[in-house]
Phi, psi and omega in degrees: 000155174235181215296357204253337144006255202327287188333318193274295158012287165263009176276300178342297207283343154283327184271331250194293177097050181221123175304105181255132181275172178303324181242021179272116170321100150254038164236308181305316191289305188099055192280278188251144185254160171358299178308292195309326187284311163282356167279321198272017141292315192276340164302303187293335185299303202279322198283306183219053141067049197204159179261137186215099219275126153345307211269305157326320187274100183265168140331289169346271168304331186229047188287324183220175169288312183308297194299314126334289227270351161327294161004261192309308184292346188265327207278321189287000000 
């Protein structure tokens, strides 16, 4: 993983308590719930200085970590 991976990563494993791979499904699996997507959405706000709109926090934007940090890299 590289560092900004890891970061999501480890937000996961604070918010949720579950270790997660690059491509493990958290919304489908229920890794992460409703809430939960949005706590670690307003974390990632704080982490790496960026606005992350309502409406964004999708399936879509959060399925996986590869996907996030896609995200995130657009955001910046």
């Amino acid at each position: 993983m590289n560092e900004t991976q890891q970061i999501i990563a480890n937000r996961i494993y604070e918010i949720a308590f579950n270790r997660v791979q690059l491509d493990s499904e958290l919304i489908k699996s229920g890794i992460l719930s409703s809430i939960l997507v949005v706590d670690l959405a307003t974390s990632l706000e704080e982490d790496f200085d960026i606005q992350i709109p309502f409406n964004e926090i999708t399936i879509e934007n959060f399925s996986n970590i590869v996907l996030i940090e896609k995200f995130i890299n657009e955001k910046r």
